[in-house]
N, C-alpha and C positions, 0 to 999 in steps of 0.2 A: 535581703543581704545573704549571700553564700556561705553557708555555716563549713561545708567540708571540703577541702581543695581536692582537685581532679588530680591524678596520677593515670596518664594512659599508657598502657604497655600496645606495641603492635608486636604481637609475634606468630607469625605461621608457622614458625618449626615445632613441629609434637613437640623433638626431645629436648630444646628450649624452651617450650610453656612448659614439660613437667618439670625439668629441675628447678623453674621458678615456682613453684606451687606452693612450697612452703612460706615463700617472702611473701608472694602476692595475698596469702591469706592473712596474715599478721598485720599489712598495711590496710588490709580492708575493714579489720576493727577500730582506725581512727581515722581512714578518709576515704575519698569514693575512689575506686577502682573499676577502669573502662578498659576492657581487654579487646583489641580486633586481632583478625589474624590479617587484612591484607592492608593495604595504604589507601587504597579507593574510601574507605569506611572511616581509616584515621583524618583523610582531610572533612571528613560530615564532620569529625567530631569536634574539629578544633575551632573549625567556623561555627558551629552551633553551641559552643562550652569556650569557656575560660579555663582551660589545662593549664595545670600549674607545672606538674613537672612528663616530660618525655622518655621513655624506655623504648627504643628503636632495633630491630632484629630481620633478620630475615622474614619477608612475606611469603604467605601461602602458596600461590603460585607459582614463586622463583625456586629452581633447583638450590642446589644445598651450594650453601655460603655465597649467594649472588645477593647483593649488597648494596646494588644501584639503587635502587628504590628506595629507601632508606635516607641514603645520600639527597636523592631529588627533592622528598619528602622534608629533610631537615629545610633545605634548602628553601625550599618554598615557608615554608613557616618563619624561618630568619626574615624574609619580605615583608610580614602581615608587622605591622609596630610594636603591635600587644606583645608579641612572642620573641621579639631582638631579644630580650636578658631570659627567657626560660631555661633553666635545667635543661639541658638534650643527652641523654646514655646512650651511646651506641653498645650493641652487642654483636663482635662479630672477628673474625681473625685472622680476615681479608686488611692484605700490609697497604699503608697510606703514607709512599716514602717522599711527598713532598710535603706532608703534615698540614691538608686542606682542611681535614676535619674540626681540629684543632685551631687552627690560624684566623677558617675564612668561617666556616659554619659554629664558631667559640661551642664546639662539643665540654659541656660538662664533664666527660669520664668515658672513655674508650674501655668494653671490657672482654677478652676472650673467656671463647665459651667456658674451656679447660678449670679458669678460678670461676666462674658464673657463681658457684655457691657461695665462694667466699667475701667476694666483691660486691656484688648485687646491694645485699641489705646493707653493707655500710657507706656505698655508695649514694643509695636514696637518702639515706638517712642526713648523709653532709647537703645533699641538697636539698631536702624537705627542710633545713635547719636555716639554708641562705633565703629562704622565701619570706621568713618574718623581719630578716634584714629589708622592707622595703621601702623606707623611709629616704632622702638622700641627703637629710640629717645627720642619720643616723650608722650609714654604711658608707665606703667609697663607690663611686659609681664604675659598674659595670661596664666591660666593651661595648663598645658600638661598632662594629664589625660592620659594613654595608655590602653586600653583594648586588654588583654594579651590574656585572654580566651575566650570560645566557651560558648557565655551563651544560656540557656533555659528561656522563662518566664514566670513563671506558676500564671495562674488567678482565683483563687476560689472567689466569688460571687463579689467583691468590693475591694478586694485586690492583689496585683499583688507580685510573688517572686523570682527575680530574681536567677537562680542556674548555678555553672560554671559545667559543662557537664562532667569537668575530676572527679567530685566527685561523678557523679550519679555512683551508682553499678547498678542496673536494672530499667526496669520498666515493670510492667503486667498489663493483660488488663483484665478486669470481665465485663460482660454484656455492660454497657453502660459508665461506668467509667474506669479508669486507676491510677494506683499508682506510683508515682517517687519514687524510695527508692533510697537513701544516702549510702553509704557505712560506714558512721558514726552511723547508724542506724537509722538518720530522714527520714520522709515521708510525700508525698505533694503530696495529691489525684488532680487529673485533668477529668474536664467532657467534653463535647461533640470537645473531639481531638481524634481523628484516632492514631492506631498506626506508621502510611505512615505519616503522618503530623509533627508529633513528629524527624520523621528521618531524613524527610527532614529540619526542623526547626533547627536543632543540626547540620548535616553536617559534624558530624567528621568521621574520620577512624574506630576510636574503637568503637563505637556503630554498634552491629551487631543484626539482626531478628534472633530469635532460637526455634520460634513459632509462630502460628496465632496472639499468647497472651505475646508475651515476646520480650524482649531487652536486653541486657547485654553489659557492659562494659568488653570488652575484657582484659581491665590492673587488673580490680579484681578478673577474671577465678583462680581461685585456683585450679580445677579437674574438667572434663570431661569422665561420664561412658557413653560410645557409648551404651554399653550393653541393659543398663536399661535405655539409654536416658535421661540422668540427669548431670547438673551443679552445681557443687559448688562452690561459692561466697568466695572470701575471708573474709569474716560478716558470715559465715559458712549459708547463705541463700540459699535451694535449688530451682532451676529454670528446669522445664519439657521443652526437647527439643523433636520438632516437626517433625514426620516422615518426611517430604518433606523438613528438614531443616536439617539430619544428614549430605548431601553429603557437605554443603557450611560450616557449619562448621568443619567437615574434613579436609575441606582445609584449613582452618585457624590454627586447633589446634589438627597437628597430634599425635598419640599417640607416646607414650617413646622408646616402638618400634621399630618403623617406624622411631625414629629419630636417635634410637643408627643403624640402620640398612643404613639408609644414611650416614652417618658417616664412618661403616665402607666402602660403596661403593665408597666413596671420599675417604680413604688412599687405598683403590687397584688401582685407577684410576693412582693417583701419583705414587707409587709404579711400 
């Protein structure tokens, strides 16, 4: 049986881990404290431990106040079941003006860094104090929050925006920026992401490469001209597809053709 509950802080920022220094020492004379600085180390730990309560901040390798990571990271833990009702603290002062954090990811306590000293320990402490409530005797039950979708989460300078992936129609890439367009027609420019980073952050089926410079959602393909190398969007948005990208999507999206022509090869088959 687990005598002392886990409390994991992830924090890459020095000047984040130092003003915590004093909490994190005081917590560590009545329960175990696991400190990482990146997210890659926080998901070992969550699958390999029973973390009772979350301290979430910027990671090591993200420049200052980039806060995506954190987001994805909450998010993938609200999945696992164990973790639907854990304590989550975000640390960070990157603005959330559609209130995901809170709504969809049920954040325990949003806190900037500014009160860090202030908030920090009293904040643990209300939540180290709900984990003995775990009875459903004995407390009201908790949210059940469910995150259904694939979200993306995009950070222009100090504000973050959460997007579910099944509504992106594209995204393309110009010099050093990229644009997410909507299929409703909104857009939400993104800087120093890759388009490899973007793919893999999403991880769905239907986002497919169709250029150096492009993305597409495969559910709003409306037309494909192999000819002229060119997609249309059901937003009637046109997308250039990329000579070294006609053969894979090909295979994705054969022509009318090709399909009435399989067709009839499967009734002579049976026949």
């Amino acid at each position: 049986m687990r005598e002392r509950k886990i409390v994991l802080f992830v924090m890459g920022d020095e000047e984040i881990l130092e003003r915590s220094r004093m909490v994190v020492s005081q917590l560590a004379l009545e329960y175990s404290v696991k400190i990482v600085r990146n997210y890659s180390a926080a998901y070992k730990i969550i699958v390999e431990h029973q973390v009772d309560v979350m301290v979430c901040g910027p990671a090591e390798e993200q420049f200052h106040q980039n806060i995506v990571d954190a987001y994805r990271f909450m998010e993938s833990a609200r999945r696992l079941k164990r973790y639907r009702d854990t304590p989550m603290i975000l640390i960070s002062d990157v603005e959330d003006p559609n209130g995901y954090c809170d709504r969809e990811l049920c954040c325990f306590a949003v806190i900037d860094t500014l009160s860090l000293e202030h908030r920090l320990c009293e904040t643990l402490v209300q939540a180290l104090e709900e984990l003995w409530c775990t009875s459903p005797h004995t407390c009201p039950m908790l949210r059940q929050d469910k995150i259904e979708a694939r979200m993306l989460y995009i950070q222009n300078q100090n504000v973050i925006y959460p997007i579910q992936c099944a509504k992106v129609s594209h995204i393309l890439a110009s010099n050093r920026s990229m644009e997410v367009c909507l299929n409703n027609g909104g857009k939400y420019p993104v800087r120093y992401v890759t388009l490899q980073q973007l793919l893999e952050a999403a991880d769905v089926w239907y986002f497919l490469q169709c250029s150096r410079s492009g993305i597409i959602n495969a559910n709003y393909v409306r037309n494909i001209d192999y000819t002229n190398r060119v997609i249309t969007m059901c937003n009637s948005d046109q997308i250039a597809i990329g000579s070294t990208y006609v053969r894979s999507l090909h295979e994705q999206f054969p022509t009318m053709q090709e399909l009435w022509q399989r067709r009839q090869n499967r009734c002579m088959f049976f026949e």
